[in-house]
C-alpha positions as CSV (number, residue, x, y, z in Angstrom):
1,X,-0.3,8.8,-4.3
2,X,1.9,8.4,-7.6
3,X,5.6,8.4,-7.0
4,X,7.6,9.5,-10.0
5,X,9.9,6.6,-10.8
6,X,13.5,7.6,-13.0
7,X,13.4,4.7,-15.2
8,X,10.3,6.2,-16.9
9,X,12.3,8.3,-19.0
10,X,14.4,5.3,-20.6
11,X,10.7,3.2,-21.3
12,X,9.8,5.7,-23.1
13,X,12.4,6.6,-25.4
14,X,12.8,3.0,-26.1
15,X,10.3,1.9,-29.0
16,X,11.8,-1.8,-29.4
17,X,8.9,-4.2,-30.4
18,X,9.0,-6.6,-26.9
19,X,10.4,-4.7,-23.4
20,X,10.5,-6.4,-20.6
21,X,10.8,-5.3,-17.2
22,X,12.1,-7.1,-14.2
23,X,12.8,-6.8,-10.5
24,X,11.5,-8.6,-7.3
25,X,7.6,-8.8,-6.7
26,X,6.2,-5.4,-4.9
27,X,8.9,-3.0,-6.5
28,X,6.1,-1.1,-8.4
29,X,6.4,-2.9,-12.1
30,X,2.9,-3.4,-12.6
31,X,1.9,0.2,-11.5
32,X,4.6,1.8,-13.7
33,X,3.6,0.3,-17.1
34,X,-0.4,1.0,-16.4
35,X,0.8,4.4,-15.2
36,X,3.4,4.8,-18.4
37,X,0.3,3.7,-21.2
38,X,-3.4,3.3,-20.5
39,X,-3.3,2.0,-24.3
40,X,-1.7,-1.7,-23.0
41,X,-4.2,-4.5,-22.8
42,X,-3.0,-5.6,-19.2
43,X,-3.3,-9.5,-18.4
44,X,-1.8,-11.0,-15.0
45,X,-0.2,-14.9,-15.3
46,X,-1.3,-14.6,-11.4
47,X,-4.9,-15.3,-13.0
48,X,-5.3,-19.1,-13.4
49,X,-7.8,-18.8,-16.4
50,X,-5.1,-16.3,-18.4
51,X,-2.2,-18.5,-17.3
52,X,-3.7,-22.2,-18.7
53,X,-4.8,-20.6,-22.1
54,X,-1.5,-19.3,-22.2
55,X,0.2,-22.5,-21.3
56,X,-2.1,-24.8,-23.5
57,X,-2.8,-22.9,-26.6
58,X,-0.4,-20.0,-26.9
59,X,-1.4,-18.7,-30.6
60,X,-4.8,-19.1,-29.2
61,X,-4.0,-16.8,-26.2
62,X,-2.4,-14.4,-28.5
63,X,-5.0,-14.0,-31.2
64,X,-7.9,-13.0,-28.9
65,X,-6.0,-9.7,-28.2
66,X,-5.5,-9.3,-31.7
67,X,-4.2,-6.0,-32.6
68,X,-4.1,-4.8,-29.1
69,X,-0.6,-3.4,-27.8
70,X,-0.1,-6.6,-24.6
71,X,0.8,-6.2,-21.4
72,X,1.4,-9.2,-19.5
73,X,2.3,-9.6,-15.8
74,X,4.3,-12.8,-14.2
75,X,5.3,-13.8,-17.7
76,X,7.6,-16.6,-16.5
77,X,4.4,-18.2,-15.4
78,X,3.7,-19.3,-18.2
79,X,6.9,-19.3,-21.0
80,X,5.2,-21.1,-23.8
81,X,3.5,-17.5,-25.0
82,X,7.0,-16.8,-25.4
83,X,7.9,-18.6,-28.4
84,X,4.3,-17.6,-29.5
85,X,5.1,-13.5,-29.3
86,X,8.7,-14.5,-30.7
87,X,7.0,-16.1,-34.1
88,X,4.4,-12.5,-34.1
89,X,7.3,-10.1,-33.4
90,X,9.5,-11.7,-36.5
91,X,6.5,-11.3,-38.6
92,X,5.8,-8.0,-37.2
93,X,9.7,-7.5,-38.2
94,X,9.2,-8.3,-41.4
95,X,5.9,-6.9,-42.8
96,X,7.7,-3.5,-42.1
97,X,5.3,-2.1,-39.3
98,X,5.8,1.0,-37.6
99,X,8.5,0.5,-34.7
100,X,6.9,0.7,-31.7
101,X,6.7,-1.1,-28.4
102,X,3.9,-3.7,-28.7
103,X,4.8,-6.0,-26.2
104,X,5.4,-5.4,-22.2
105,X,6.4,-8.1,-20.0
106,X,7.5,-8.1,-16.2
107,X,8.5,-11.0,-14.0
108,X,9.5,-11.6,-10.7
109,X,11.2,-14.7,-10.4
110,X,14.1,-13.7,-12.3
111,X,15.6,-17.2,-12.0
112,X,12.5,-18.7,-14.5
113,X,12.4,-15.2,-16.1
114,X,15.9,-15.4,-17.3
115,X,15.6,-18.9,-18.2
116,X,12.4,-18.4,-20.1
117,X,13.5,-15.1,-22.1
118,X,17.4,-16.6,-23.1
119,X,15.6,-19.5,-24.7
120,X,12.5,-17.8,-26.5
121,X,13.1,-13.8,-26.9
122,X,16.7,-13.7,-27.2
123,X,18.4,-11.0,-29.3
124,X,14.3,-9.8,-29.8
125,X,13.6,-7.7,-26.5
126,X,15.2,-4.8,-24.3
127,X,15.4,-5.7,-20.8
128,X,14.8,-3.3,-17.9
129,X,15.4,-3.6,-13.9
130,X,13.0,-1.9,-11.9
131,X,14.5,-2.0,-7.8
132,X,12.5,-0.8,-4.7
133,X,12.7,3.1,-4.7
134,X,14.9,4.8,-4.3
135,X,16.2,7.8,-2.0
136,X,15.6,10.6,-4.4
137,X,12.3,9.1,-5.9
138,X,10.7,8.7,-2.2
139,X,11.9,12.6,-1.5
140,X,10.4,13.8,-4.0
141,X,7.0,12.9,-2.9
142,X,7.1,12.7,1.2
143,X,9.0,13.8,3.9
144,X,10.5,11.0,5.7
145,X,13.8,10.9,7.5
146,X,16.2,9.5,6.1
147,X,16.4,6.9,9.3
148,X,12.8,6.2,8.3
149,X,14.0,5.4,4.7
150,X,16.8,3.4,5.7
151,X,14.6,1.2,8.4
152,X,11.3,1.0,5.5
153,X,13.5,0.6,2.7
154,X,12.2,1.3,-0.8
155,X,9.2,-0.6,-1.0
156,X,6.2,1.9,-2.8
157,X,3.3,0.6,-0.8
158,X,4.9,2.0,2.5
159,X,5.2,5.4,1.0
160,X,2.0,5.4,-0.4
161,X,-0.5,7.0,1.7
162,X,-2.7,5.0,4.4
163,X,-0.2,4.4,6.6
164,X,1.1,0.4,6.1
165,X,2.3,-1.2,9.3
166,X,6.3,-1.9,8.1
167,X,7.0,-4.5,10.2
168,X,4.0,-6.8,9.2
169,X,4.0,-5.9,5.7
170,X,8.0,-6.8,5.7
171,X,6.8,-10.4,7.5
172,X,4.9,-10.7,5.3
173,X,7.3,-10.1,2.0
174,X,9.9,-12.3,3.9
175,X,7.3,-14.8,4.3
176,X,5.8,-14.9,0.6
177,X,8.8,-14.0,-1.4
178,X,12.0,-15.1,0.5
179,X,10.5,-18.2,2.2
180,X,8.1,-19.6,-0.6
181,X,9.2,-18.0,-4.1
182,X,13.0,-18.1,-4.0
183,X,12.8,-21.1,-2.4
184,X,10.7,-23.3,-4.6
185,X,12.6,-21.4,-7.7
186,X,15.8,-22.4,-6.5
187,X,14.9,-25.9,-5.9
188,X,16.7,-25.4,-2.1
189,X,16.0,-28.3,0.2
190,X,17.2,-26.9,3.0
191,X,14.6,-24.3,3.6
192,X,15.3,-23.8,7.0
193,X,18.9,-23.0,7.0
194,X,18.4,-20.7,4.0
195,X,15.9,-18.6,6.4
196,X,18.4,-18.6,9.0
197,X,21.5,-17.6,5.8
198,X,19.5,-14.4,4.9
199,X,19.2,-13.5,8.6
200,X,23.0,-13.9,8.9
201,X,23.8,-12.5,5.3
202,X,21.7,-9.5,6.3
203,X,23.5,-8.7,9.4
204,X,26.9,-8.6,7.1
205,X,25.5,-6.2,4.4
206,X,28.4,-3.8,3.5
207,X,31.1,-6.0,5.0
208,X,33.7,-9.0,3.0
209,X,32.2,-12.1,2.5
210,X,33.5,-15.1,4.3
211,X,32.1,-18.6,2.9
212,X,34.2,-20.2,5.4
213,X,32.3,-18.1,8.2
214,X,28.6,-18.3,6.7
215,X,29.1,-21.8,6.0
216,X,30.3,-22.6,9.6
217,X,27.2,-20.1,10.9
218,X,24.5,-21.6,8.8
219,X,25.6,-25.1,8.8
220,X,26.4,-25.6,5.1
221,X,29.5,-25.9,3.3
222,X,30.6,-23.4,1.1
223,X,29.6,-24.6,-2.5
224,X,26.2,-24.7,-0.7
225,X,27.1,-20.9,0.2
226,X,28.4,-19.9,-3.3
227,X,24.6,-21.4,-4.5
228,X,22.8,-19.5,-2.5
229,X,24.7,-16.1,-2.6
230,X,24.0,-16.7,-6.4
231,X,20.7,-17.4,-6.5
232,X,20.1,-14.1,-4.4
233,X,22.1,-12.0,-6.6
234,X,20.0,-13.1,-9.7
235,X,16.7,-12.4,-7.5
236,X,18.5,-8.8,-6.8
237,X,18.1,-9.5,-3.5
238,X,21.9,-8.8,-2.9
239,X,24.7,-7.5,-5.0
240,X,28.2,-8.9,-4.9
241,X,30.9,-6.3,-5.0
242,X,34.2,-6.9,-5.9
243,X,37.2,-5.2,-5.4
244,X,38.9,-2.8,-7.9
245,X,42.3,-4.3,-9.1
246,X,44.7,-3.6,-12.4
247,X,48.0,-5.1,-13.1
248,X,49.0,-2.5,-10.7
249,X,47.3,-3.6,-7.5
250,X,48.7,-6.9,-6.2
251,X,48.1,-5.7,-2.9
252,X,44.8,-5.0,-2.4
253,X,42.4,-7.2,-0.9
254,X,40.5,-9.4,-3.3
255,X,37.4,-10.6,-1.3
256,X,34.0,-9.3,-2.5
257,X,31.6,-7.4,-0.4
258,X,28.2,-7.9,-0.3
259,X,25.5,-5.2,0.2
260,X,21.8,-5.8,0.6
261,X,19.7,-3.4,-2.6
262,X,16.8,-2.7,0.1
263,X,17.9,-1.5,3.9
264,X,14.3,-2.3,4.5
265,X,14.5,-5.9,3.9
266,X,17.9,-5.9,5.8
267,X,16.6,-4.0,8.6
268,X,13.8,-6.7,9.0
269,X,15.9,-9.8,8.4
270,X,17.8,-8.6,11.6
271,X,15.3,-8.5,13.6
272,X,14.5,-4.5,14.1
273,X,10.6,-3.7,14.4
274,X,11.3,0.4,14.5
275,X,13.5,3.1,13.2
276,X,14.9,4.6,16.3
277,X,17.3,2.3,18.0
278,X,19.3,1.8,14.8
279,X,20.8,4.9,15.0
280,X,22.6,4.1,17.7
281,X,23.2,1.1,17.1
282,X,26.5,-0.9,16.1
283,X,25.0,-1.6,13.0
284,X,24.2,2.0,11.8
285,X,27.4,2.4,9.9
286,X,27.1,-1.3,8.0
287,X,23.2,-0.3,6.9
288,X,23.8,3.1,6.2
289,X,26.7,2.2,3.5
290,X,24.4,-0.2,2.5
291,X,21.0,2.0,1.8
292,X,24.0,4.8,0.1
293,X,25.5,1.3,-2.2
294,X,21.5,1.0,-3.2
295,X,21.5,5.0,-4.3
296,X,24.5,4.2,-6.6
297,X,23.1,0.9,-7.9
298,X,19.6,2.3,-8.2
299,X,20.9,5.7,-10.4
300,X,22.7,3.0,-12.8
301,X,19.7,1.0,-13.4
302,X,17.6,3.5,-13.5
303,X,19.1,5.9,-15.8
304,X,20.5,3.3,-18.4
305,X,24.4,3.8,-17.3
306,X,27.2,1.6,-17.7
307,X,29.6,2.5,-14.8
308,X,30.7,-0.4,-12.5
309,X,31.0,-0.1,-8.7
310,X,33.8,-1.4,-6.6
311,X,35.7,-0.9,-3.5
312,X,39.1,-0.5,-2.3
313,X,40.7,-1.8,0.4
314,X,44.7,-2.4,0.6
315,X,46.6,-4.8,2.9
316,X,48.1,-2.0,4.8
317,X,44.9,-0.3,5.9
318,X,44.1,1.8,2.9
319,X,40.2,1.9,2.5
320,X,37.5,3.7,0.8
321,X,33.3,2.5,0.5
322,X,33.2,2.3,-3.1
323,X,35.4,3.5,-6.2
324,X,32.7,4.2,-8.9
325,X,34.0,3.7,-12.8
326,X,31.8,6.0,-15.0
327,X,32.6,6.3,-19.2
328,X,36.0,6.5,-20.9
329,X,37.8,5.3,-17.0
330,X,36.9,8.5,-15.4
331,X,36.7,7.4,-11.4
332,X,35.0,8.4,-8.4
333,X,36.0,7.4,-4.8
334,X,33.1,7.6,-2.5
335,X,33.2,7.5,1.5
336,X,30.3,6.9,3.8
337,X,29.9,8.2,7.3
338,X,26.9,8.7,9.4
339,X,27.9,12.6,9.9
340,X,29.2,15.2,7.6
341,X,32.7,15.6,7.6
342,X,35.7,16.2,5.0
343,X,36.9,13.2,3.2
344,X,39.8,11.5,3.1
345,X,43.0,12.6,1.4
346,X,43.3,10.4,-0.8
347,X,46.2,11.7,-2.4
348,X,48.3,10.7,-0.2
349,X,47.5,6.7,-0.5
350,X,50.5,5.0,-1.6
351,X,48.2,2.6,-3.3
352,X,45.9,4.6,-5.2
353,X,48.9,7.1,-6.2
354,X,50.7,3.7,-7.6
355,X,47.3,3.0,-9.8
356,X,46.1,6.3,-10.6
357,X,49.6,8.2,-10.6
358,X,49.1,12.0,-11.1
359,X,45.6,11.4,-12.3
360,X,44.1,11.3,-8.7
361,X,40.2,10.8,-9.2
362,X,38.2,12.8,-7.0
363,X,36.9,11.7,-3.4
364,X,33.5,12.5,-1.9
365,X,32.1,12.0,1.5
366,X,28.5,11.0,1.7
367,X,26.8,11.1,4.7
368,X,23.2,11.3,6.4
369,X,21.7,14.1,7.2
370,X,22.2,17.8,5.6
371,X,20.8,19.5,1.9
372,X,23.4,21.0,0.9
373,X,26.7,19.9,-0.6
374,X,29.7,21.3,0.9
375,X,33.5,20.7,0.3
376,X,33.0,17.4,-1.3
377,X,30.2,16.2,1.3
378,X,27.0,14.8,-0.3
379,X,24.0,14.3,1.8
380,X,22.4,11.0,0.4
381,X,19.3,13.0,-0.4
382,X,21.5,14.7,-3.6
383,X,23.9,11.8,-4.2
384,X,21.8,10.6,-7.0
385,X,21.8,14.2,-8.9
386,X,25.6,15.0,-7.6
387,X,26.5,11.6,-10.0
388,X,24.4,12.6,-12.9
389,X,25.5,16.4,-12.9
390,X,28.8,16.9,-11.2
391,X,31.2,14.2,-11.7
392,X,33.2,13.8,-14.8
């Protein structure tokens, strides 16, 4: 079964000579780009043949596709075709060729992709981030719950038809990608206690970040923690949320948050094997911020936007999830709560009337269940069209 993914719309329109597409192994790059244009030569760096040729003769590697639009998968496996497509894309430049995409490249190890691309293809490719799927994209082909979402997460193998056993295949991810990939990346030594810093870091998605606390947890001091927090943001495994704060806003709270981009993930690092007993769980409310924080993040990426996300929090109790900056400072406060219910007045925060004066932005309440939106409440299942259609 094909799942529709929303960043197909931006590939296409975007005719640059090199793309390159990114995001964390098993998020459906290679499928999209076959599925996008059956014209792409398709090699894979996983193949040891492709990937020495590429590594010892790179012009060679190049000029036995010859004419053929290249799609290659894993690139950071082997970065010396880099500088090899860089010297054919400037000549390409400069003989005046028909603009068109001639070049697609995906990695998964964004800490050697970044590394690799910066130094060879800077200023010469557009760069893309795929994620894990996301609400709308899986509802538009199945009919999961949305506590079935939230406990599979995104990945598009479990949605794809023969029925995937989620807590093996999640193991397994965990086992392949977190323990063995990031890992050996990174250069971490202390393999061990970063297993055990994901399990923590997963049961904190959607709250403030503490180094003091992890570091105590896990047994590392906090530069350690500041590392590793890194190093999982630029594998986008996590996101690092800060705060929103002007000139205006000395008293609001000015630790980050950090929210996991798949539940599914999350849901496995803490140890649940089904969907059921999170509901009533204490940490229902944490993960379900957390799978509405990846709808947010996902729409951005997906769609090509610029708006930022934050969250507000004041020393004298004033709170809201996140506090979304779309074009020209227009604002949008979002809420999160299991059930439907209305949202909070914020007009009559002392905080955000001292920031936002008589320009009060609008405040929405998403919550689970529900397909209709009512009063300001937003079922997650249209939160991704309610901020592409109905938000300034």
């Amino acid at each position: 079964m094909w799942i529709y993914r929303d960043i197909t719309d931006i590939l296409q329109k975007n005719k640059d000579l090199v793309q390159i597409l990114v995001g964390p192994r098993q998020c459906g790059k290679t499928s999209l780009l076959i599925h996008l244009d059956h014209g792409f030569h398709e090699v894979s760096f996983d193949d040891l043949d492709q990937r020495s040729l590429a590594q010892t003769d790179p012009k060679l590697f190049l000029s036995v596709y010859k004419e053929k639009k290249l799609f290659i998968d894993e690139v950071q496996l082997a970065p010396e075709i880099l500088y090899a497509i860089k010297r054919d894309v400037d000549l390409k430049k400069r003989s005046g060729e028909k603009k068109e995409t001639f070049y697609r490249l995906t990695g998964s190890n964004l800490i050697l992709m970044d590394k690799a691309v910066k130094e060879s293809l800077a200023g010469r490719a557009s760069y893309f981030q795929l994620n894990t799927l996301s609400v709308a994209e899986i509802l538009k082909s199945t009919s999961h719950s949305i506590l079935e979402i939230l406990f599979r997460g995104g990945w598009p193998e479990l949605y794809a038809g023969e029925e995937t056993p989620v807590k093996k295949y999640l193991n397994d991810y965990i086992s392949t990608y977190v323990e063995k990939d990031i890992i050996l990346s990174a250069g971490i030594q202390k393999s061990s206690e970063f297993l055990k810093f994901c399990k923590i870091l997963a049961g904190r998605t959607g709250q403030i970040v503490s180094y003091a606390d992890l570091g105590s947890d896990v047994g590392v001091n906090n530069g350690t923690i500041r590392d590793w927090l890194s190093i999982l943001e630029k594998m986008k495994i996590i996101v690092i949320v800060e705060p929103f704060y002007s000139n205006l806003t000395k008293r609001l709270i000015k630790s980050p948050k950090i929210y996991f981009l798949d539940t599914g993930l999350a849901c496995r690092l803490q140890g649940w094997s089904e969907s059921v007993p999170i509901l009533n769980s204490p940490q229902i409310g944490n993960l379900f911020e957390t799978l509405v924080f990846a709808e947010i993040y996902k729409t951005i990426t997906n769609f090509g936007l610029s708006w930022k996300i934050f969250y507000w929090r004041s020393r004298d109790g004033e709170e809201i999830d996140f506090l979304i900056e779309k074009d020209n400072k227009k604002f949008l406060f979002i809420e999160v709560k299991k059930s439907a219910q209305t949202p909070p007045n914020i007009g009559s925060y002392p905080e955000v009337k001292k920031v936002f004066k008589t320009a009060v932005p609008e405040c929405i309440l998403c919550h689970m269940e529900g397909d209709t939106v009512f009063n300001q409440q937003v079922p997650i299942r249209l939160l991704r069209d309610y901020l592409l259609n109905n938000t300034p």
